[in-house]
N, C-alpha and C positions, 0 to 999 in steps of 0.2 A: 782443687781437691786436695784432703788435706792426707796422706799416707800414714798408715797404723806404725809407729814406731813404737819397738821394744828396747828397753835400757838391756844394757848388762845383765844388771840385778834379774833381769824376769828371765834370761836365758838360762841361769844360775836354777834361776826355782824350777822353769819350763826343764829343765834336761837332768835335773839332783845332781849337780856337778859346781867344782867350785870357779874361784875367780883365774886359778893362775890356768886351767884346764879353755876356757874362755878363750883366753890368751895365745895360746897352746894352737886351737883351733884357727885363730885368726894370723898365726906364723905358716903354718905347717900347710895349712888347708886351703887357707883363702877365706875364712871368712869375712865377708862386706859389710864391717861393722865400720862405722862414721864416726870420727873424731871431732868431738867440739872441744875437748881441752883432754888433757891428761886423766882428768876424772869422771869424763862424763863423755859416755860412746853408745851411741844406739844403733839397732838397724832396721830397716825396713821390713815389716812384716814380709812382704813379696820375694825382698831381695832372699831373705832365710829361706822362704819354700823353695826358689830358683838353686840356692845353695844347699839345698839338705836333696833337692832331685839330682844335682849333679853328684854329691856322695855316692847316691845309692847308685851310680852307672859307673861311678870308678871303681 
């Protein structure tokens, strides 16, 4: 089964927020974005909802 991956670029559009704010989130916050090279990071649909629920509880 094949999991809904979102790039960067669609968190960017999905949130009106830019690249270095991204970045930001995935120092600070935690977010479970997946590294395939320097340029290219997506994350699992799933894993966002798991991490945008644990947001709203802290």
């Amino acid at each position: 089964m094949i999991k809904e991956r979102l790039s960067k670029q669609d968190l960017m559009k999905m949130y009106n927020v830019d690249r270095t704010t991204i970045e930001e989130w995935r120092r600070r916050f935690g977010l479970p974005m997946i590294e395939i090279s320097s340029h290219s990071k997506y994350i699992r649909r799933e894993d966002l909802l798991k991490w945008e629920d644990k947001m709203k509880r802290d």
